[in-house]
MARVEX-48867 format. One record per residue: residue in one letter; residue number from 1; x, z, y of N, C-alpha, C in turn. Coordinates in nm, 4 decimals. Layout:
+---+-----+----------+----------+----------+----------+----------+----------+----------+----------+----------+
! r !   k !   n.east !     n.up !  n.north !  ca.east !    ca.up ! ca.north !   c.east !     c.up !  c.north !
+---+-----+----------+----------+----------+----------+----------+----------+----------+----------+----------+
! a ! NUM !        X !        Z !        Y !        X !        Z !        Y !        X !        Z !        Y !
...
+---+-----+----------+----------+----------+----------+----------+----------+----------+----------+----------+
REM end
This chain:
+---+-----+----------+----------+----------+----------+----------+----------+----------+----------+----------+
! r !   k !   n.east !     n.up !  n.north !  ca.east !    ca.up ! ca.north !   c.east !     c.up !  c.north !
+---+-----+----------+----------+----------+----------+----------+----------+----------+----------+----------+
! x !   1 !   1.7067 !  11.3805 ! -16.7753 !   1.6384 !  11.3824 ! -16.6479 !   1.5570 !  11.2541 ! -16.6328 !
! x !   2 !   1.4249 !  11.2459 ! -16.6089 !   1.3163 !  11.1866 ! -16.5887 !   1.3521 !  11.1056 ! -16.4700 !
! x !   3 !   1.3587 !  10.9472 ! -16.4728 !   1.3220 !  10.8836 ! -16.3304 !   1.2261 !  10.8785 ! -16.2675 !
! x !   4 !   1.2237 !  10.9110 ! -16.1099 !   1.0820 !  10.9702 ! -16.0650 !   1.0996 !  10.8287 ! -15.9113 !
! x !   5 !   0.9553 !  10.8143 ! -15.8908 !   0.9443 !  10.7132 ! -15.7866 !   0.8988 !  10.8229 ! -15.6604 !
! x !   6 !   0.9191 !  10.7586 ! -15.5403 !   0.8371 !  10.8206 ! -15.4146 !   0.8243 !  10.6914 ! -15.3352 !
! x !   7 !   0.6739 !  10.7478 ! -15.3349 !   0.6001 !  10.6308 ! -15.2476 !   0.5514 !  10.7081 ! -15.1419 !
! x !   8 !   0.6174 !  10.6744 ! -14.9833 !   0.5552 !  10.7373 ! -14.8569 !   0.4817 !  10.6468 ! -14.7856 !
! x !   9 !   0.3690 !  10.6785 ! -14.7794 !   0.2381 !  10.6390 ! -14.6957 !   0.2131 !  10.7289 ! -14.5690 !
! x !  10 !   0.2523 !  10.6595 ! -14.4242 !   0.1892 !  10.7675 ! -14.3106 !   0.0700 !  10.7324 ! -14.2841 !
! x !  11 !   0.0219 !  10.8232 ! -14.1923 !  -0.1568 !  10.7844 ! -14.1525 !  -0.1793 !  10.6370 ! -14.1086 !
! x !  12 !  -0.0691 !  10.5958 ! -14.0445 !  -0.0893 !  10.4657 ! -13.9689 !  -0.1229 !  10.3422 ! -14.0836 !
! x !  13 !   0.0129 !  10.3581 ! -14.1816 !  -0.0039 !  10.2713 ! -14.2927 !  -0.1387 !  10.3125 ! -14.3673 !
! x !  14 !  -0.1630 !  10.4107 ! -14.4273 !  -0.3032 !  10.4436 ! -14.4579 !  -0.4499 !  10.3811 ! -14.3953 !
! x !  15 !  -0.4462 !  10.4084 ! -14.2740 !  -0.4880 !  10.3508 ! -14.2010 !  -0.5515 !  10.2109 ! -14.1996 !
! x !  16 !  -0.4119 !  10.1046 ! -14.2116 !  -0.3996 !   9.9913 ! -14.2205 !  -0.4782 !   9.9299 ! -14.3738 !
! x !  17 !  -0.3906 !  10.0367 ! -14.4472 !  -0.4775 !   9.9932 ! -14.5551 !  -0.6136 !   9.9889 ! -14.5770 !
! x !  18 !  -0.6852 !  10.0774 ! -14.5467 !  -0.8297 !  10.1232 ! -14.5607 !  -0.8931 !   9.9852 ! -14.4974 !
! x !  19 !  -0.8842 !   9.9778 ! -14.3206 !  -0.9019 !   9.8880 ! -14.2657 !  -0.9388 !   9.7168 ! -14.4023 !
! x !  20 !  -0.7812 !   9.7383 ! -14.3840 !  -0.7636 !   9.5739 ! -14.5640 !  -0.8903 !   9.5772 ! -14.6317 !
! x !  21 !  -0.9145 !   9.6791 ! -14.6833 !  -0.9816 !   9.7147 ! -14.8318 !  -1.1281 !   9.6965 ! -14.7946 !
! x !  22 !  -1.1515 !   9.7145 ! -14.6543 !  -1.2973 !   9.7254 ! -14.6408 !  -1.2876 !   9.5676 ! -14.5625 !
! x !  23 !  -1.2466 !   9.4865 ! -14.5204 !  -1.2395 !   9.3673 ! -14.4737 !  -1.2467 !   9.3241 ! -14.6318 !
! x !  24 !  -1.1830 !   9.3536 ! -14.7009 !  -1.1736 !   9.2985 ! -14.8503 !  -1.3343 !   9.3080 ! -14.9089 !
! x !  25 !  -1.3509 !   9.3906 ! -14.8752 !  -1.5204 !   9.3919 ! -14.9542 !  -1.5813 !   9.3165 ! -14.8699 !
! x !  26 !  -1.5660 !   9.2769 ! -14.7477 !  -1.6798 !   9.2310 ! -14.7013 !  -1.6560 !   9.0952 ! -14.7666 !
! x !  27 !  -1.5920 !   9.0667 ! -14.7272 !  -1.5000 !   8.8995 ! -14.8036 !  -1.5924 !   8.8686 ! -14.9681 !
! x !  28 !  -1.5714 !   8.9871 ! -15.0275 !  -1.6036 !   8.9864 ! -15.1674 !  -1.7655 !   8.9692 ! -15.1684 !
! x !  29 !  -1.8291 !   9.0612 ! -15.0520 !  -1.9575 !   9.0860 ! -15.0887 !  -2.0076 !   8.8880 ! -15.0307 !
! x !  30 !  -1.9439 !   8.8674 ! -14.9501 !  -1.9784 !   8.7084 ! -14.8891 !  -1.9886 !   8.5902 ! -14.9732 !
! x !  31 !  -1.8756 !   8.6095 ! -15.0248 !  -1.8729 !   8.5198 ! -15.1736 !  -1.9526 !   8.5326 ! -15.2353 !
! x !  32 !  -1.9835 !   8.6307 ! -15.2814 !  -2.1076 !   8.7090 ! -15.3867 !  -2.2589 !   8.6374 ! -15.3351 !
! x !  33 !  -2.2488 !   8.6258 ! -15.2175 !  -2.4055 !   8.5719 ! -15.1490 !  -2.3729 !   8.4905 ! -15.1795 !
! x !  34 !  -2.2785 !   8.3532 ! -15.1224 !  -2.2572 !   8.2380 ! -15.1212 !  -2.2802 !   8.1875 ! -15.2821 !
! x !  35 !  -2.2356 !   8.2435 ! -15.3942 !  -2.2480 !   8.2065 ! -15.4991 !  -2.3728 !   8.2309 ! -15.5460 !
! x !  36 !  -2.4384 !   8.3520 ! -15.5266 !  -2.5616 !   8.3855 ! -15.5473 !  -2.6746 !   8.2881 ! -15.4884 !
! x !  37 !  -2.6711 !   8.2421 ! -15.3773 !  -2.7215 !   8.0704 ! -15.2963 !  -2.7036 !   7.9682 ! -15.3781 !
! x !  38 !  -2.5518 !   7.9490 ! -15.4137 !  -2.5462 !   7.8412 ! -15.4841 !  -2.6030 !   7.8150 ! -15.6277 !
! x !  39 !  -2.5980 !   7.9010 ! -15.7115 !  -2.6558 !   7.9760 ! -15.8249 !  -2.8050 !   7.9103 ! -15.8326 !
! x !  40 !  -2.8611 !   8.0409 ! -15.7591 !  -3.0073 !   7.9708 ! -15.7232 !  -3.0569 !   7.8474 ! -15.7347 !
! x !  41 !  -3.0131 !   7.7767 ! -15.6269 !  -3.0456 !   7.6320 ! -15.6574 !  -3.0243 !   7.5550 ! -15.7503 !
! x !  42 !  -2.9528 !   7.5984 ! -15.8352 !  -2.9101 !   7.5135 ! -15.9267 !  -3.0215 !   7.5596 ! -16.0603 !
! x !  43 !  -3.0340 !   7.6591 ! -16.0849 !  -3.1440 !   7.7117 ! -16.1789 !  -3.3171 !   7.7437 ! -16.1077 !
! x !  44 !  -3.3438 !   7.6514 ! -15.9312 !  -3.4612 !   7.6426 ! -15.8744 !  -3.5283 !   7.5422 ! -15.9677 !
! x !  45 !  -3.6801 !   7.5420 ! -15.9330 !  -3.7685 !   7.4201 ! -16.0355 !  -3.7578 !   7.3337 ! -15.9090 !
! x !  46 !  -3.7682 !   7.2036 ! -15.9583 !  -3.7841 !   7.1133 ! -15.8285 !  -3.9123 !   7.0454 ! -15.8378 !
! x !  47 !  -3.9715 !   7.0259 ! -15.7116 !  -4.0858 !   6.9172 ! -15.7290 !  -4.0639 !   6.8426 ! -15.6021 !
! x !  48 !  -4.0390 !   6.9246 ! -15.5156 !  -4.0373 !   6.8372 ! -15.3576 !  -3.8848 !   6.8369 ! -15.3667 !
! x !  49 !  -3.8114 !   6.9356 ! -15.3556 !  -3.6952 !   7.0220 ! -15.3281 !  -3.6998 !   7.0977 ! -15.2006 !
! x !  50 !  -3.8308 !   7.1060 ! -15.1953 !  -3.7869 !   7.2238 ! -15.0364 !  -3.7540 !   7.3395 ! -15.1164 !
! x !  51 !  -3.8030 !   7.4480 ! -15.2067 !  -3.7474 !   7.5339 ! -15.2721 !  -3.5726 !   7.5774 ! -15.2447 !
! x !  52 !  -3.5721 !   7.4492 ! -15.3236 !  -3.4020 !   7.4433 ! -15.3830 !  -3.3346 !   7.4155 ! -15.2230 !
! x !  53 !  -3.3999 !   7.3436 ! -15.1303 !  -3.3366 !   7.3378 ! -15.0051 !  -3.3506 !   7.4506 ! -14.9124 !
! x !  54 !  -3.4177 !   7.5049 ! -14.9320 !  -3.4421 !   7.6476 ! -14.8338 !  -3.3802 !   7.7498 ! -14.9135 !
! x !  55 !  -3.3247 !   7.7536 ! -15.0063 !  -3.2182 !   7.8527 ! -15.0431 !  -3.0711 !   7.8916 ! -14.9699 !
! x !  56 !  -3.0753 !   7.9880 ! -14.9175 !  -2.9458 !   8.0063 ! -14.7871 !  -2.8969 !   8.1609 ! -14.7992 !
! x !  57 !  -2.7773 !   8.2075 ! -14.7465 !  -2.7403 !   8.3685 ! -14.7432 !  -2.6917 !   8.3837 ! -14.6017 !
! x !  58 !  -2.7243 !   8.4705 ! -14.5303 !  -2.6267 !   8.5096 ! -14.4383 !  -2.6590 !   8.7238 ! -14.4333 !
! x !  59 !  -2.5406 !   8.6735 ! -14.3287 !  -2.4560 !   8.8408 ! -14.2726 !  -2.5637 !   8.9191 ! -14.2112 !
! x !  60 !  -2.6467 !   9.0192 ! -14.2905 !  -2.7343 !   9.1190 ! -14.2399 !  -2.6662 !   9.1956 ! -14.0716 !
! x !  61 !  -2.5872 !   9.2667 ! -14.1300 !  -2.4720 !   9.3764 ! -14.0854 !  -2.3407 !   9.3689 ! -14.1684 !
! x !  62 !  -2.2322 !   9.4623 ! -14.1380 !  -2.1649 !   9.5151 ! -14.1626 !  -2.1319 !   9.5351 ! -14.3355 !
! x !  63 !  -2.1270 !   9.4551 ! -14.4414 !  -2.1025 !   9.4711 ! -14.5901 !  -2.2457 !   9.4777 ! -14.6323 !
! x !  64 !  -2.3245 !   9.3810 ! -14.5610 !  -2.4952 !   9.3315 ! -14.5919 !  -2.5421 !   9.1994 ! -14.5982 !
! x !  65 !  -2.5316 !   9.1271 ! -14.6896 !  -2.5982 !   9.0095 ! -14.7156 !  -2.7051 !   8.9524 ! -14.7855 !
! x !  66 !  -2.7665 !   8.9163 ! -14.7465 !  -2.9464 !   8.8498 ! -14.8189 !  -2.9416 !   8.7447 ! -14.8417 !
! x !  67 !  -2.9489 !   8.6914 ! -14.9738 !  -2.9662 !   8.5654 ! -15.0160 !  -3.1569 !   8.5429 ! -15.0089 !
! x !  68 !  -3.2210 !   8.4122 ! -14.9724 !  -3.3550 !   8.4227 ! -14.9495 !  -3.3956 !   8.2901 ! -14.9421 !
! x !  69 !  -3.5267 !   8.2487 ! -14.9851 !  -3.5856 !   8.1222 ! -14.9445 !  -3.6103 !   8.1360 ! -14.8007 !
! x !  70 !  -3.6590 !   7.9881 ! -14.7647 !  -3.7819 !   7.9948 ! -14.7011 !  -3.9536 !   7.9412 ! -14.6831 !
! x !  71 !  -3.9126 !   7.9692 ! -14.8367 !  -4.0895 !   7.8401 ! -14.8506 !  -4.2042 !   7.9793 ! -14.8986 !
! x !  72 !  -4.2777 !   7.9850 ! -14.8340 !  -4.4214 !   8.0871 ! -14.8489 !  -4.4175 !   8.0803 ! -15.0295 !
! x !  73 !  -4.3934 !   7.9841 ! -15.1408 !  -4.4554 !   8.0036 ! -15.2452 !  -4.2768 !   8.0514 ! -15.3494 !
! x !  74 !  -4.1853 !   8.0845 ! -15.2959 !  -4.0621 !   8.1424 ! -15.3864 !  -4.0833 !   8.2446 ! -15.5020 !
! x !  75 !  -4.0902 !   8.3376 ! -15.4551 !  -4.2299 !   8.4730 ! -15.4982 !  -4.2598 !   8.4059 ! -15.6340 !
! x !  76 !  -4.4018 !   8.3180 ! -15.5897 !  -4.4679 !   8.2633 ! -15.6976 !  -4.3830 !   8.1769 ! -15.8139 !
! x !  77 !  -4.2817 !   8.1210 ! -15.7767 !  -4.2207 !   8.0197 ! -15.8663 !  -4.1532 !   8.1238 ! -15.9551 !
! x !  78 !  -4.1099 !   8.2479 ! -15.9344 !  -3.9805 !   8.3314 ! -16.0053 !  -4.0635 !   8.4226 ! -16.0921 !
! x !  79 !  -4.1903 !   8.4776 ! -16.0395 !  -4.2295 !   8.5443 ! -16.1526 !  -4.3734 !   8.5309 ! -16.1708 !
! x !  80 !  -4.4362 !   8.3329 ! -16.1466 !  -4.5137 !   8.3161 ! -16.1739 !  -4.6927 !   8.3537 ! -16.1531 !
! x !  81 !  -4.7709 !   8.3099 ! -16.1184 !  -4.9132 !   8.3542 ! -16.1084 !  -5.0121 !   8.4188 ! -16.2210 !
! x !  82 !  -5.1246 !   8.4118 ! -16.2300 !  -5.2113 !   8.4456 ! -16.3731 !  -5.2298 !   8.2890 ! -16.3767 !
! x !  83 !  -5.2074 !   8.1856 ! -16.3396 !  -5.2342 !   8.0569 ! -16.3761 !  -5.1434 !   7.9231 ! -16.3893 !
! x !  84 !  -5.0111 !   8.0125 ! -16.3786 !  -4.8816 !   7.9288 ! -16.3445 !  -4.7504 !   8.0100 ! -16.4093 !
! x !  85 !  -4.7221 !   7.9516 ! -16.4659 !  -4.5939 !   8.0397 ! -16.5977 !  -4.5000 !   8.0567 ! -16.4874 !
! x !  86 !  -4.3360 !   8.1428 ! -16.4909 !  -4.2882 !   8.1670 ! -16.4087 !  -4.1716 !   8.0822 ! -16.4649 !
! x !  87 !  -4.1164 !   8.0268 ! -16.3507 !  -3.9783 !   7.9665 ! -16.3362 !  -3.8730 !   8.0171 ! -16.3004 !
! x !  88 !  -3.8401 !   8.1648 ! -16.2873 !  -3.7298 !   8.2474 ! -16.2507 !  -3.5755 !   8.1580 ! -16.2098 !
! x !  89 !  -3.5672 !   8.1831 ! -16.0840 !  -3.4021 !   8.0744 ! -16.0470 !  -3.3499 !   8.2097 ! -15.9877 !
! x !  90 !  -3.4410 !   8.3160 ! -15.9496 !  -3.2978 !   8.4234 ! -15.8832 !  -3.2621 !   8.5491 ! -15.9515 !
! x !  91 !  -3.3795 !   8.5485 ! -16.0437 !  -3.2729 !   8.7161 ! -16.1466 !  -3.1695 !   8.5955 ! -16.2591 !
! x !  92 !  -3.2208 !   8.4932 ! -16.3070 !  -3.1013 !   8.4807 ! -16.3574 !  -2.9961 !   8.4462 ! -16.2736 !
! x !  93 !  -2.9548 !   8.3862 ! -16.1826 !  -2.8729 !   8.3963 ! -16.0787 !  -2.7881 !   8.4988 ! -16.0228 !
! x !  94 !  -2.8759 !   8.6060 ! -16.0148 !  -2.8275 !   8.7240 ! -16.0011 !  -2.7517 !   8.7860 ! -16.0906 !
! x !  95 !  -2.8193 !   8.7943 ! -16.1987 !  -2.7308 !   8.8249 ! -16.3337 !  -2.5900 !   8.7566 ! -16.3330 !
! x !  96 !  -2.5936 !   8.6484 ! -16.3605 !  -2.4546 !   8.5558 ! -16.3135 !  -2.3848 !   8.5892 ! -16.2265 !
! x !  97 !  -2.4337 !   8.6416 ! -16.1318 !  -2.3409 !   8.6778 ! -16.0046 !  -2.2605 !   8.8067 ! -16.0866 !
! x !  98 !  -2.3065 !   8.9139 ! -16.1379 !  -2.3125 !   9.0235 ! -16.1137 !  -2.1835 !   9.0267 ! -16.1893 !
! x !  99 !  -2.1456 !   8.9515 ! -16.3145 !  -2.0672 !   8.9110 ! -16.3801 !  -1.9365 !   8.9432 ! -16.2452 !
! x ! 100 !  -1.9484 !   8.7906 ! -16.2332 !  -1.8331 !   8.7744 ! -16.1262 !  -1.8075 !   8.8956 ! -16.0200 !
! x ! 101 !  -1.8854 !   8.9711 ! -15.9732 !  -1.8751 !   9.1004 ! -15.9109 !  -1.7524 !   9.1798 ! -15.9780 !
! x ! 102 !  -1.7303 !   9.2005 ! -16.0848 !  -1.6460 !   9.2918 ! -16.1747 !  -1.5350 !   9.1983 ! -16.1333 !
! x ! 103 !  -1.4912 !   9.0445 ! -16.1228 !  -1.4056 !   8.9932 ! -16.1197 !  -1.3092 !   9.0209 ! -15.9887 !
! x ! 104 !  -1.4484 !   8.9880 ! -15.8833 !  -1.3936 !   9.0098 ! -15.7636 !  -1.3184 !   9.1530 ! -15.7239 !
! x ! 105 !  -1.4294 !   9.2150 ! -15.8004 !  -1.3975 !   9.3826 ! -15.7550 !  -1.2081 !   9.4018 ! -15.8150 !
! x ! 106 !  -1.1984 !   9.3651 ! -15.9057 !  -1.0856 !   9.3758 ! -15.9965 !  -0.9752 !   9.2984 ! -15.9379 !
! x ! 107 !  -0.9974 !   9.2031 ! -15.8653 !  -0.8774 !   9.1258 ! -15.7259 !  -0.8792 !   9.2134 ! -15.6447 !
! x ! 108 !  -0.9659 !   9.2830 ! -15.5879 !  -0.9721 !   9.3759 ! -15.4352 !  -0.8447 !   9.4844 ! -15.4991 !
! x ! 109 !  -0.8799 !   9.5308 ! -15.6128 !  -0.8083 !   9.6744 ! -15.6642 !  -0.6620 !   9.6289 ! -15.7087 !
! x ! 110 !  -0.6489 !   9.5113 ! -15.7722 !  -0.5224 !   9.4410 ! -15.7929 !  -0.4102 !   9.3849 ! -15.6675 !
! x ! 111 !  -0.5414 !   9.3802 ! -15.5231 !  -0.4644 !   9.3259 ! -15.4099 !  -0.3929 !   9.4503 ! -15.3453 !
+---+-----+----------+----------+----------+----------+----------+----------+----------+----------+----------+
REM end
C-alpha cells in the first residue's frame, strides 16, 4: 500500500494565497525596474551625466513599471544618428535584467 498525502486548501486559504502571489509579482516586477535603472546607468555614455542622472523607474499601475530618461537626446545615444555611432545603455541592460527575471520568477514559485 502506497503512502498518499492530503493537502486541504479552502477558498479562504486559496484566496489568501492568490492575493501573496500577485503582491509577489508586483514586488518582483519592482525590483526588475529598480535594477533595470540601475543597470542603465552604469552601461549610460557620460559627457555631462545628465543622461546617466535622469535615469529613474516608477509604478505605472497595478504590475506596471517604466524605466525612462529624461533628457530629449536618450533615443539618440542608444541607437545612434546617421552621424553619431550608437551607445546602447538600455537593451543591454535589459538583456541583463531579463536574466535575473527567471531568478526572481523561480523565488515567487519556490515561495
Amino acid at each position: 500500500m502506497a503512502d498518499t498525502v492530503t493537502v486541504r486548501i479552502d477558498a479562504e486559504d486559496l484566496g489568501a494565497i492568490m492575493r501573496d502571489l500577485n503582491l509577489n509579482v508586483d514586488k518582483m516586477l519592482a525590483l526588475l525596474a529598480a535594477d533595470l535603472s540601475a543597470l542603465a546607468k552604469t552601461f549610460a555614455p557620460v559627457d555631462t551625466g545628465a543622461l546617466r542622472a535622469s535615469l529613474d523607474f516608477e509604478k505605472v499601475s497595478d504590475k506596471l513599471y517604466t524605466v525612462s530618461d529624461a533628457v530629449s537626446y536618450g533615443i539618440y545615444q542608444e541607437y545612434g544618428t546617421s552621424t553619431m555611432p550608437a551607445q546602447p545603455f538600455m537593451v543591454p541592460a535589459t538583456e541583463s535584467v531579463g536574466n535575473r527575471a527567471r531568478e526572481y520568477a523561480k523565488g515567487i514559485a519556490d515561495a
